[in-house]
N, CA, C and O atoms as a Maestro MAE file, in Angstrom:
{
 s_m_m2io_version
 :::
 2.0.0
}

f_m_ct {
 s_m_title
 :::
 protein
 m_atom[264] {
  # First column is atom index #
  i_m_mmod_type
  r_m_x_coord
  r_m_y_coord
  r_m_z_coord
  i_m_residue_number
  s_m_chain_name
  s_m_pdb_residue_name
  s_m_pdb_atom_name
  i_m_atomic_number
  :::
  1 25 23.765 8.486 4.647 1 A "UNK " " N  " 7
  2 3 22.993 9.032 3.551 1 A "UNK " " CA " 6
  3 2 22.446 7.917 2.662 1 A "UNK " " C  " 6
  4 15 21.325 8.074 2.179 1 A "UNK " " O  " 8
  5 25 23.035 6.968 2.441 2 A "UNK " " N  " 7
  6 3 22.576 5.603 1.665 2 A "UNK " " CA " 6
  7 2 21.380 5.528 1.990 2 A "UNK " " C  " 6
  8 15 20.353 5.779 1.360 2 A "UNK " " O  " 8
  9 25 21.623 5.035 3.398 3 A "UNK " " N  " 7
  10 3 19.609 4.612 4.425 3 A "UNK " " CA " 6
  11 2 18.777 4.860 3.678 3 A "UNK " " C  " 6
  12 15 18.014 4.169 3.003 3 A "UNK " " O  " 8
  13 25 19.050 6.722 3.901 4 A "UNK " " N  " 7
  14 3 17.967 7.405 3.620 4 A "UNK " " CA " 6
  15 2 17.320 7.663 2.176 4 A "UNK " " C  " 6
  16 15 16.146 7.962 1.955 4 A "UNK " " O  " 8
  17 25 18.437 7.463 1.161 5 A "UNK " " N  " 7
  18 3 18.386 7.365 -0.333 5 A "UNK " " CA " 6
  19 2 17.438 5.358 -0.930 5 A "UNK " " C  " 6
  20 15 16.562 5.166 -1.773 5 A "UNK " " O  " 8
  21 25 18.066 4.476 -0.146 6 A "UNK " " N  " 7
  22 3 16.950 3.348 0.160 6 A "UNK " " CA " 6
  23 2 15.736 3.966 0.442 6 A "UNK " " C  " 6
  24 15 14.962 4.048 -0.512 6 A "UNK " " O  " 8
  25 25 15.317 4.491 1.674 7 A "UNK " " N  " 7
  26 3 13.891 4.694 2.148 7 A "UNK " " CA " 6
  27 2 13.233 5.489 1.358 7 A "UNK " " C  " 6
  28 15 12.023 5.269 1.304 7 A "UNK " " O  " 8
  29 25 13.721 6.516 0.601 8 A "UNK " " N  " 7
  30 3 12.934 7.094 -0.693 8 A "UNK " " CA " 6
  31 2 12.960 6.377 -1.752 8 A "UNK " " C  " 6
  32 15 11.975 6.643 -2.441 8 A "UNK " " O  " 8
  33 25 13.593 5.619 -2.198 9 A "UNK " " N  " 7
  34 3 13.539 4.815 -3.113 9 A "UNK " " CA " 6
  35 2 12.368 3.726 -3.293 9 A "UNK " " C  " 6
  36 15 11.907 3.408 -4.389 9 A "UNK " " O  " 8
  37 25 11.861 3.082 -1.778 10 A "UNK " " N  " 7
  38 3 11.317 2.033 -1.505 10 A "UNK " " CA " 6
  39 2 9.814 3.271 -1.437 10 A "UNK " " C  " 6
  40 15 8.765 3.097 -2.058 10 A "UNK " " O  " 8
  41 25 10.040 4.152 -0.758 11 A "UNK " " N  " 7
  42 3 8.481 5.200 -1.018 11 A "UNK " " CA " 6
  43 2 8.251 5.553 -2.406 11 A "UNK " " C  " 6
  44 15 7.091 5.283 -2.719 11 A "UNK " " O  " 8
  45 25 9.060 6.158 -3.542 12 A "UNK " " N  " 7
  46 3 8.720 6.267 -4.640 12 A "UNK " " CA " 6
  47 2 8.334 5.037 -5.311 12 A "UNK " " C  " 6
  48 15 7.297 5.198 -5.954 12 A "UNK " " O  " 8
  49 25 8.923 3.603 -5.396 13 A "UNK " " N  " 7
  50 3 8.737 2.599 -5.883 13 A "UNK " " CA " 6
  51 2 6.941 2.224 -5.860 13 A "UNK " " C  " 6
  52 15 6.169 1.808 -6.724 13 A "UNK " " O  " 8
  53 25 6.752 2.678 -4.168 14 A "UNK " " N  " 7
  54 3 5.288 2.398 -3.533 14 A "UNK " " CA " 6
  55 2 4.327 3.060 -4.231 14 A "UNK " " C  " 6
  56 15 3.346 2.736 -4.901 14 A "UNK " " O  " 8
  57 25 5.073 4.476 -3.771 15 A "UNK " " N  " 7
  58 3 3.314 5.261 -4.607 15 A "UNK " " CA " 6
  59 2 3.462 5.565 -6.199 15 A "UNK " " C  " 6
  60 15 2.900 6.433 -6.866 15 A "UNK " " O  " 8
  61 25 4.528 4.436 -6.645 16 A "UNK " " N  " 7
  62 3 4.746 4.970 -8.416 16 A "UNK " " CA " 6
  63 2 3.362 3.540 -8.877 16 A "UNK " " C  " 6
  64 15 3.541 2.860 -9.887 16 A "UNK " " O  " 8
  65 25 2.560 3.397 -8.299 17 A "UNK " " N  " 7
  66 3 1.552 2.297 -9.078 17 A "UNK " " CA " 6
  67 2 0.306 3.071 -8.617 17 A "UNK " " C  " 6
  68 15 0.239 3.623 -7.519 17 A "UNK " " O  " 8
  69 25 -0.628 3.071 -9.489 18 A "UNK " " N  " 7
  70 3 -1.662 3.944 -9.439 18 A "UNK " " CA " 6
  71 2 -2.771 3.113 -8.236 18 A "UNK " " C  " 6
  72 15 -3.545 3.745 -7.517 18 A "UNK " " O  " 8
  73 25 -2.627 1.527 -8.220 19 A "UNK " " N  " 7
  74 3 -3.463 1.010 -7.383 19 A "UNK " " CA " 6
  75 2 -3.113 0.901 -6.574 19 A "UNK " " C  " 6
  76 15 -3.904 0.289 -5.855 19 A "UNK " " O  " 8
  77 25 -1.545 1.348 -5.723 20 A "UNK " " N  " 7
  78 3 -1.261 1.407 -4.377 20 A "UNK " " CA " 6
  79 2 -1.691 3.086 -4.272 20 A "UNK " " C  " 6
  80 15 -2.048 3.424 -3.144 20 A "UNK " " O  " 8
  81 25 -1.694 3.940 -5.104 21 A "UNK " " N  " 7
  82 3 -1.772 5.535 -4.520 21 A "UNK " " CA " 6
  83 2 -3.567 5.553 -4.404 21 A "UNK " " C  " 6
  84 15 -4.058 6.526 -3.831 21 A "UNK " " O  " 8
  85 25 -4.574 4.396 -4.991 22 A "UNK " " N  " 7
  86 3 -5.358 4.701 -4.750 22 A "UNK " " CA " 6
  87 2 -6.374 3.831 -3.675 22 A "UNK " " C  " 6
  88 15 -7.603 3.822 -3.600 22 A "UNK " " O  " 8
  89 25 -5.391 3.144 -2.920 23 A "UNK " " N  " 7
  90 3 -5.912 2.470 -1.611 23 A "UNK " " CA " 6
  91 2 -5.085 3.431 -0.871 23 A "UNK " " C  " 6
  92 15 -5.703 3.771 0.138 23 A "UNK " " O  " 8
  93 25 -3.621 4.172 -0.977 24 A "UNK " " N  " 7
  94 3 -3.589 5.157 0.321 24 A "UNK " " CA " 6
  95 2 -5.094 6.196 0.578 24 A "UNK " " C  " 6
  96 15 -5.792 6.568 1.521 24 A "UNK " " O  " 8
  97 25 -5.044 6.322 -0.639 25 A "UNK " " N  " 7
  98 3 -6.231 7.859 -0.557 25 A "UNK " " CA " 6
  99 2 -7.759 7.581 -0.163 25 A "UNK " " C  " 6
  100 15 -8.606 8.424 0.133 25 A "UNK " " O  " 8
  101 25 -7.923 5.959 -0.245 26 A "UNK " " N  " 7
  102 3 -8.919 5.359 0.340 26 A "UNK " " CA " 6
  103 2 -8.621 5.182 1.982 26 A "UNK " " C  " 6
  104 15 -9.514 5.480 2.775 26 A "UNK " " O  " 8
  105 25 -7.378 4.704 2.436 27 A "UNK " " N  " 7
  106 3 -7.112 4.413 3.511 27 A "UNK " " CA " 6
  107 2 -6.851 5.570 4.283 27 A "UNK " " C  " 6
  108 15 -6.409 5.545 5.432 27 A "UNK " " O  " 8
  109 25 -7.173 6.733 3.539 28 A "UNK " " N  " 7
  110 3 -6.700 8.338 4.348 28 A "UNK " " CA " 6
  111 2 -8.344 8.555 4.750 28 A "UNK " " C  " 6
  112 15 -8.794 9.364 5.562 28 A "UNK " " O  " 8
  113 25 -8.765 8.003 4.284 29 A "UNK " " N  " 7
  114 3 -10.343 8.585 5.231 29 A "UNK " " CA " 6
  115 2 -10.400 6.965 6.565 29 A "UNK " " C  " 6
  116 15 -11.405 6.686 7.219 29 A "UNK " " O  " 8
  117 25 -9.682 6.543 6.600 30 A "UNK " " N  " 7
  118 3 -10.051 5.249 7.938 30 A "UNK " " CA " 6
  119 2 -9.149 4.250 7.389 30 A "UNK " " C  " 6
  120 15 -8.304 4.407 6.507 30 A "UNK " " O  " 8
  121 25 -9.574 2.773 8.304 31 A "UNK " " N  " 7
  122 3 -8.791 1.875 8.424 31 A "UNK " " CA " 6
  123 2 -10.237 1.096 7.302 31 A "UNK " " C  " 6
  124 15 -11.283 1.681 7.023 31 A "UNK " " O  " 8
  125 25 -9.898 -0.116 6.919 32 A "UNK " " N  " 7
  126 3 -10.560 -0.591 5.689 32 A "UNK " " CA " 6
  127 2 -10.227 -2.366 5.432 32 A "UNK " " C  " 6
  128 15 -9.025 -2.625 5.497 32 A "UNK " " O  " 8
  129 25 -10.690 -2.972 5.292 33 A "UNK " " N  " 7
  130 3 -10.308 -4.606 5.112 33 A "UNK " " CA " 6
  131 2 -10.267 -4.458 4.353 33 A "UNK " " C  " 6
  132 15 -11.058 -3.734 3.748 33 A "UNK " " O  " 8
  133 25 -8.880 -5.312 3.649 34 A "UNK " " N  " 7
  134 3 -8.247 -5.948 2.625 34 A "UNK " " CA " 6
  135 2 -9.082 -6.037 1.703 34 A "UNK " " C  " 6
  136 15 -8.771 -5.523 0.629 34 A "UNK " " O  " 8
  137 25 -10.446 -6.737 1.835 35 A "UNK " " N  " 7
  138 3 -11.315 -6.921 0.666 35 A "UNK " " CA " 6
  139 2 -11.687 -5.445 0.518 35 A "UNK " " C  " 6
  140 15 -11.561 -5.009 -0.626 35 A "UNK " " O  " 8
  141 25 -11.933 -4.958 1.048 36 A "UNK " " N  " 7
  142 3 -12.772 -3.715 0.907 36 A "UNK " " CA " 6
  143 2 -11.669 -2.468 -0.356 36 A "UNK " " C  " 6
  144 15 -11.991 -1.705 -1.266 36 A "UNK " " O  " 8
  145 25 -10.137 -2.927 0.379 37 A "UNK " " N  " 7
  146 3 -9.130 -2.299 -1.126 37 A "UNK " " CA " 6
  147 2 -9.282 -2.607 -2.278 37 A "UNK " " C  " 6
  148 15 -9.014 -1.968 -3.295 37 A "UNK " " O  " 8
  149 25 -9.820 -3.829 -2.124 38 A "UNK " " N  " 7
  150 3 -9.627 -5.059 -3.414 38 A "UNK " " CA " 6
  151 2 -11.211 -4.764 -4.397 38 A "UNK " " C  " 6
  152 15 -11.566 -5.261 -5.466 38 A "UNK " " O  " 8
  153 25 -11.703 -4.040 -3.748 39 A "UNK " " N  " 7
  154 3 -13.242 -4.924 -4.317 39 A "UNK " " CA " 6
  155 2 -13.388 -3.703 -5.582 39 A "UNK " " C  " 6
  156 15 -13.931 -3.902 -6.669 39 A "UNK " " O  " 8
  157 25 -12.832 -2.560 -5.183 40 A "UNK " " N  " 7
  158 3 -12.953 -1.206 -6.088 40 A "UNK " " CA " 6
  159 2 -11.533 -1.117 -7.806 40 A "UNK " " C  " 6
  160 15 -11.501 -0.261 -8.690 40 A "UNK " " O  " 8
  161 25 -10.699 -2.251 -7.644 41 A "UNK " " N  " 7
  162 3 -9.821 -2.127 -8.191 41 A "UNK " " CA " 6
  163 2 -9.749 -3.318 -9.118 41 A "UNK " " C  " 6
  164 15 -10.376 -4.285 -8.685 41 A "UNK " " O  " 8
  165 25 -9.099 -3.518 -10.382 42 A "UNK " " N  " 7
  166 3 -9.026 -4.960 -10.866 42 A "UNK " " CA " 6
  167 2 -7.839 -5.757 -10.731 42 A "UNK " " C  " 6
  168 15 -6.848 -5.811 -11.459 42 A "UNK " " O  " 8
  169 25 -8.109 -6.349 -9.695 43 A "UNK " " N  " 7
  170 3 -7.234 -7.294 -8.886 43 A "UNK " " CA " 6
  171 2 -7.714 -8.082 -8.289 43 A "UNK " " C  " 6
  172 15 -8.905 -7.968 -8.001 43 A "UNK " " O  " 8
  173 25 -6.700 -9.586 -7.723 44 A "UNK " " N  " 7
  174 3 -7.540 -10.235 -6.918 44 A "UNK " " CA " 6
  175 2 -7.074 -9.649 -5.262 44 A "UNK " " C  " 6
  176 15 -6.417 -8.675 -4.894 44 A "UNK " " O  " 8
  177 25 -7.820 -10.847 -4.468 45 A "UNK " " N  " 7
  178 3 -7.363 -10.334 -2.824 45 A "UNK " " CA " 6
  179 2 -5.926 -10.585 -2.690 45 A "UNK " " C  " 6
  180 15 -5.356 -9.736 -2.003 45 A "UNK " " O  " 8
  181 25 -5.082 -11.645 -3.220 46 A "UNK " " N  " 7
  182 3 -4.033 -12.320 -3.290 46 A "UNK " " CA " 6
  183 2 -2.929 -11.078 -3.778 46 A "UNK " " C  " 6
  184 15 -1.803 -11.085 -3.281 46 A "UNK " " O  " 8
  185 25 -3.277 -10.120 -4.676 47 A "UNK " " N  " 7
  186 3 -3.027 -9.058 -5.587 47 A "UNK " " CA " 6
  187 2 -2.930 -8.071 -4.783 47 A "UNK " " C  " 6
  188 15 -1.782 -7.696 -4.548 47 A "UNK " " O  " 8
  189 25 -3.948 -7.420 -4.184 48 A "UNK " " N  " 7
  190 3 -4.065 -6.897 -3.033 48 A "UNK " " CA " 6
  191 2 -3.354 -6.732 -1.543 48 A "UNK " " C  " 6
  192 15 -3.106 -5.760 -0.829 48 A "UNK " " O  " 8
  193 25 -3.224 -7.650 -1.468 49 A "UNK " " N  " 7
  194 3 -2.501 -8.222 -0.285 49 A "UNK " " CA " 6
  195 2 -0.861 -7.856 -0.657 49 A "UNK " " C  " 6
  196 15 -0.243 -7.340 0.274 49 A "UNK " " O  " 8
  197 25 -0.238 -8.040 -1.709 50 A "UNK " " N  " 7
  198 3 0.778 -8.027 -2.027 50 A "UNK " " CA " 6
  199 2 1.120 -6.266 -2.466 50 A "UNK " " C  " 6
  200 15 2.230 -5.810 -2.193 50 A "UNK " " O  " 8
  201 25 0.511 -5.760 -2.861 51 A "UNK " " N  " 7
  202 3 0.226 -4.409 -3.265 51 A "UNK " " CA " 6
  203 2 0.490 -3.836 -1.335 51 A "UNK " " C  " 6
  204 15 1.494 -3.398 -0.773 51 A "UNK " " O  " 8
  205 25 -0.569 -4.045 -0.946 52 A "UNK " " N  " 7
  206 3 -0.152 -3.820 0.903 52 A "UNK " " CA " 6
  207 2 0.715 -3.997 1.489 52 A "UNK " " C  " 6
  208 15 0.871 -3.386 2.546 52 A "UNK " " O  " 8
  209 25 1.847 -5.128 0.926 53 A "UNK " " N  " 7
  210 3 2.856 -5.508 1.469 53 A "UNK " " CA " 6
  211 2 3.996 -4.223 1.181 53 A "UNK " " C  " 6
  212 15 4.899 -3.781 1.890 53 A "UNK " " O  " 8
  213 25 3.591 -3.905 0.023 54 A "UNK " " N  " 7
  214 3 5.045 -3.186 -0.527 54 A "UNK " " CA " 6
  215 2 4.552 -1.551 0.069 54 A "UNK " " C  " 6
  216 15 5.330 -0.597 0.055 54 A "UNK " " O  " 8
  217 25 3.528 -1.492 0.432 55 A "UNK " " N  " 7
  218 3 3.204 0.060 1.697 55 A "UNK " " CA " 6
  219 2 3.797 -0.176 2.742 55 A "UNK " " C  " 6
  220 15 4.671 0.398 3.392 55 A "UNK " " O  " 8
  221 25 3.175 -1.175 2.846 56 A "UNK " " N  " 7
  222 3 3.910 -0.809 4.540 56 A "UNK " " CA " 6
  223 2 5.221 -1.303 4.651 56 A "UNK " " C  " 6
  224 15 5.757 -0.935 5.697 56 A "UNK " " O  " 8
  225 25 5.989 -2.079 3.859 57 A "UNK " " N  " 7
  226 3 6.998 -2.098 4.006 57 A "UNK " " CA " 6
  227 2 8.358 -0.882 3.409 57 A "UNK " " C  " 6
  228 15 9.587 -0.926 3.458 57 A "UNK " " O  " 8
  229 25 7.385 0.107 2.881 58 A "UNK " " N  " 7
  230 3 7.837 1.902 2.664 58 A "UNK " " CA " 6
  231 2 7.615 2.733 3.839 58 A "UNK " " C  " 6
  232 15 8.303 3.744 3.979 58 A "UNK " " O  " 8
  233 25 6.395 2.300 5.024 59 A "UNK " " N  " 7
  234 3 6.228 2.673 5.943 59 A "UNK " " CA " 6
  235 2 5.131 3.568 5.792 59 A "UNK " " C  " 6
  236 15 4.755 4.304 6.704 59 A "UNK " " O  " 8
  237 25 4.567 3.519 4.569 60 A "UNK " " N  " 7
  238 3 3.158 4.309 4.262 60 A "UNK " " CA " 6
  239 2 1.869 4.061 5.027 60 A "UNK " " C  " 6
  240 15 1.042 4.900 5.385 60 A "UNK " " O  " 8
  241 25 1.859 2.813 5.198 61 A "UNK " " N  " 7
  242 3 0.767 2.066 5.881 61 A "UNK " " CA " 6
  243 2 0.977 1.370 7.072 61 A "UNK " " C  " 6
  244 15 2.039 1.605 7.650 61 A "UNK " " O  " 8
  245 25 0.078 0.435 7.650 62 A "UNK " " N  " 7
  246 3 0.095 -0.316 8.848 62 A "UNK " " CA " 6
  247 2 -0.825 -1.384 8.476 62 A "UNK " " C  " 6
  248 15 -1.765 -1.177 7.708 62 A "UNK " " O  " 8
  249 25 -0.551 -2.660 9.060 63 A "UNK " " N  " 7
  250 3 -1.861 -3.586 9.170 63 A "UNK " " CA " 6
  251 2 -1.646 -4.191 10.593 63 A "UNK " " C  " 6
  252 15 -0.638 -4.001 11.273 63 A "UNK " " O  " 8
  253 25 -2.702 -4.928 10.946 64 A "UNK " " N  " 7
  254 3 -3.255 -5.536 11.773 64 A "UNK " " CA " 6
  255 2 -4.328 -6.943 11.083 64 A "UNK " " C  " 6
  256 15 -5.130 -6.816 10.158 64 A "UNK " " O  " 8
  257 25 -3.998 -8.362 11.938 65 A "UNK " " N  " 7
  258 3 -4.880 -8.766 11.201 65 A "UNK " " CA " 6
  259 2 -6.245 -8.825 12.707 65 A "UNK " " C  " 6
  260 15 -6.007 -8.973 13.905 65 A "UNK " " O  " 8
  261 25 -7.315 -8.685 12.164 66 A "UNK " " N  " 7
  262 3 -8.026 -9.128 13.064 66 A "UNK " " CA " 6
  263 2 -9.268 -10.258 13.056 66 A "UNK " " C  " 6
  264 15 -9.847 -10.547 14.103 66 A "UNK " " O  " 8
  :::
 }
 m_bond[263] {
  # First column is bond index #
  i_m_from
  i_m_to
  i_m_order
  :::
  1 1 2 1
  2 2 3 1
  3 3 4 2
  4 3 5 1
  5 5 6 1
  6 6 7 1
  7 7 8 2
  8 7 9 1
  9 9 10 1
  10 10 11 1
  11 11 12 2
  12 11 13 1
  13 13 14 1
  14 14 15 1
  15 15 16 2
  16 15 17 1
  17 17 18 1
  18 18 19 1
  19 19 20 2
  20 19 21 1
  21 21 22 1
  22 22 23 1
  23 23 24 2
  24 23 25 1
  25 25 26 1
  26 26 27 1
  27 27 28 2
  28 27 29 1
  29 29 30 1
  30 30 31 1
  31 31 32 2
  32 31 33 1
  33 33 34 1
  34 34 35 1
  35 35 36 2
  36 35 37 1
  37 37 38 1
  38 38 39 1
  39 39 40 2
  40 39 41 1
  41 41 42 1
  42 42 43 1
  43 43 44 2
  44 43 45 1
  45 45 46 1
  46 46 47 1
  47 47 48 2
  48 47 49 1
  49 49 50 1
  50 50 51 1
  51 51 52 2
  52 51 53 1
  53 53 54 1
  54 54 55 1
  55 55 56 2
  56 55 57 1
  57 57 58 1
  58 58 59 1
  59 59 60 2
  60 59 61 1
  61 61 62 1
  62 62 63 1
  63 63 64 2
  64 63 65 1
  65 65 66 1
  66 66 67 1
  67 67 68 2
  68 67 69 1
  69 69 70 1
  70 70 71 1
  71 71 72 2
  72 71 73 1
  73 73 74 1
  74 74 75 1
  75 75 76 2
  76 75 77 1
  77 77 78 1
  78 78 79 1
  79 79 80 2
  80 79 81 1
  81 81 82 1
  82 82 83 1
  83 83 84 2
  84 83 85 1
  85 85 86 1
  86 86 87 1
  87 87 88 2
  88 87 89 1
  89 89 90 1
  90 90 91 1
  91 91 92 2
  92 91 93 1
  93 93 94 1
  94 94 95 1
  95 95 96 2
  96 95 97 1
  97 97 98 1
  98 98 99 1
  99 99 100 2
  100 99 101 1
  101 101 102 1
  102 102 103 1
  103 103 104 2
  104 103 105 1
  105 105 106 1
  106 106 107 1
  107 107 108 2
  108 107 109 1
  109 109 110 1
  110 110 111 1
  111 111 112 2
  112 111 113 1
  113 113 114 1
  114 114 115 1
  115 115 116 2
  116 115 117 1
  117 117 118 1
  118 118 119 1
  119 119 120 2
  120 119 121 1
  121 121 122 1
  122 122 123 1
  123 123 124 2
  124 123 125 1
  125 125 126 1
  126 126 127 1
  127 127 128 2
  128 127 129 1
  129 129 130 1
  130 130 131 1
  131 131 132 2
  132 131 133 1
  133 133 134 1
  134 134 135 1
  135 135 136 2
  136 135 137 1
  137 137 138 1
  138 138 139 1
  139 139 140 2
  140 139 141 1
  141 141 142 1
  142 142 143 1
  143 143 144 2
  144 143 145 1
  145 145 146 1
  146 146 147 1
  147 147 148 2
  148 147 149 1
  149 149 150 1
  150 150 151 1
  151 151 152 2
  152 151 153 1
  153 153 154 1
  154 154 155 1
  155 155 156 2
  156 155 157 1
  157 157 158 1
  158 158 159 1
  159 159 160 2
  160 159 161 1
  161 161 162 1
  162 162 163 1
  163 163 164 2
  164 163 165 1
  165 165 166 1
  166 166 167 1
  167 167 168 2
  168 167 169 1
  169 169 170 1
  170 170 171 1
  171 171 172 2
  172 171 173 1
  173 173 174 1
  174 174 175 1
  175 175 176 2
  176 175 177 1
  177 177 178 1
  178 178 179 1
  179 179 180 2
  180 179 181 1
  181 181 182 1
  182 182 183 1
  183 183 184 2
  184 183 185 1
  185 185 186 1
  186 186 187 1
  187 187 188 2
  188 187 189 1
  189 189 190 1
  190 190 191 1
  191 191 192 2
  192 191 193 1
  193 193 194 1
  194 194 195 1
  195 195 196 2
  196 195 197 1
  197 197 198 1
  198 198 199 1
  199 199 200 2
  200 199 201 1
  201 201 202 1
  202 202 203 1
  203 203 204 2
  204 203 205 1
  205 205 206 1
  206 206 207 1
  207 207 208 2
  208 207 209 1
  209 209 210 1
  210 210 211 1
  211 211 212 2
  212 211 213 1
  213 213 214 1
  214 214 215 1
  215 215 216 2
  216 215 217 1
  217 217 218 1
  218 218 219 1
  219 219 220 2
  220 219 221 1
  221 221 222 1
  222 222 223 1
  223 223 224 2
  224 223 225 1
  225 225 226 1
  226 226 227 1
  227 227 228 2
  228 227 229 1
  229 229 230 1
  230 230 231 1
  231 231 232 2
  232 231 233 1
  233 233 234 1
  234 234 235 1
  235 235 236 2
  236 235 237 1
  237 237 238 1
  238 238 239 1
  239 239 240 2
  240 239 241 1
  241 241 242 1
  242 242 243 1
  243 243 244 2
  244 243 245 1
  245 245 246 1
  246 246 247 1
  247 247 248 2
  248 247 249 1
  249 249 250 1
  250 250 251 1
  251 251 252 2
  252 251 253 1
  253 253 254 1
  254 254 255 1
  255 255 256 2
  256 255 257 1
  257 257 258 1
  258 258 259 1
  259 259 260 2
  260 259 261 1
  261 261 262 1
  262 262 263 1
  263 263 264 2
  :::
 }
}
Protein backbone atom coordinates (compact mmCIF):
# COMPACT_ATOMS: atom_id res chain seq x y z
CA UNK A 1 0.00 0.00 0.00
CA UNK A 2 2.99 2.49 0.57
CA UNK A 3 3.93 2.07 -3.47
CA UNK A 4 0.83 3.01 -4.26
CA UNK A 5 0.32 6.01 -1.70
CA UNK A 6 4.09 7.25 -3.33
CA UNK A 7 2.62 7.00 -6.92
CA UNK A 8 -0.31 9.31 -6.02
CA UNK A 9 1.63 11.44 -4.25
CA UNK A 10 4.25 11.93 -7.11
CA UNK A 11 0.80 12.39 -9.59
CA UNK A 12 -0.76 14.98 -7.32
CA UNK A 13 2.63 16.76 -6.76
CA UNK A 14 2.66 16.76 -10.94
CA UNK A 15 -0.61 18.09 -11.85
CA UNK A 16 -0.69 20.47 -8.54
CA UNK A 17 1.32 23.31 -10.92
CA UNK A 18 -0.84 24.99 -13.31
CA UNK A 19 2.07 24.93 -16.07
CA UNK A 20 2.49 21.20 -15.92
CA UNK A 21 -1.64 20.71 -16.09
CA UNK A 22 -1.42 23.02 -18.96
CA UNK A 23 1.16 21.24 -21.27
CA UNK A 24 -0.80 17.84 -20.33
CA UNK A 25 -3.98 19.40 -21.91
CA UNK A 26 -1.82 20.67 -24.74
CA UNK A 27 -0.13 17.31 -25.06
CA UNK A 28 -3.76 15.57 -25.03
CA UNK A 29 -4.43 16.77 -28.52
CA UNK A 30 -0.71 15.12 -29.94
CA UNK A 31 2.85 14.77 -29.31
CA UNK A 32 4.56 18.48 -29.34
CA UNK A 33 8.43 19.67 -28.97
CA UNK A 34 9.67 20.87 -25.93
CA UNK A 35 9.85 24.33 -27.41
CA UNK A 36 6.53 24.23 -28.61
CA UNK A 37 5.40 23.61 -24.40
CA UNK A 38 7.66 26.33 -23.65
CA UNK A 39 6.83 28.99 -26.12
CA UNK A 40 2.97 29.48 -24.74
CA UNK A 41 4.03 29.69 -21.00
CA UNK A 42 6.50 32.05 -18.96
CA UNK A 43 9.36 29.97 -18.69
CA UNK A 44 12.49 29.16 -20.17
CA UNK A 45 13.25 25.76 -22.32
CA UNK A 46 15.62 24.76 -19.39
CA UNK A 47 12.24 25.39 -17.13
CA UNK A 48 10.37 23.41 -19.34
CA UNK A 49 12.32 20.61 -19.64
CA UNK A 50 12.37 20.21 -15.94
CA UNK A 51 8.56 20.74 -15.55
CA UNK A 52 8.57 17.43 -18.18
CA UNK A 53 10.77 15.70 -16.08
CA UNK A 54 8.53 15.65 -13.06
CA UNK A 55 5.43 14.14 -15.69
CA UNK A 56 6.82 11.63 -16.74
CA UNK A 57 8.47 10.67 -13.94
CA UNK A 58 4.49 10.45 -12.33
CA UNK A 59 4.00 8.49 -15.47
CA UNK A 60 1.67 11.17 -16.99
CA UNK A 61 3.74 11.62 -19.97
CA UNK A 62 6.42 10.08 -22.29
CA UNK A 63 9.36 11.58 -24.22
CA UNK A 64 11.46 10.64 -26.92
CA UNK A 65 14.27 12.67 -28.07
CA UNK A 66 14.43 12.94 -31.73
Amino acid sequence: MLNQSSDLDRLFHALADPARRAMVERLSRGPAPVSGLARPLPMSLPAAMQHLGVLEAAGIVRSQKV
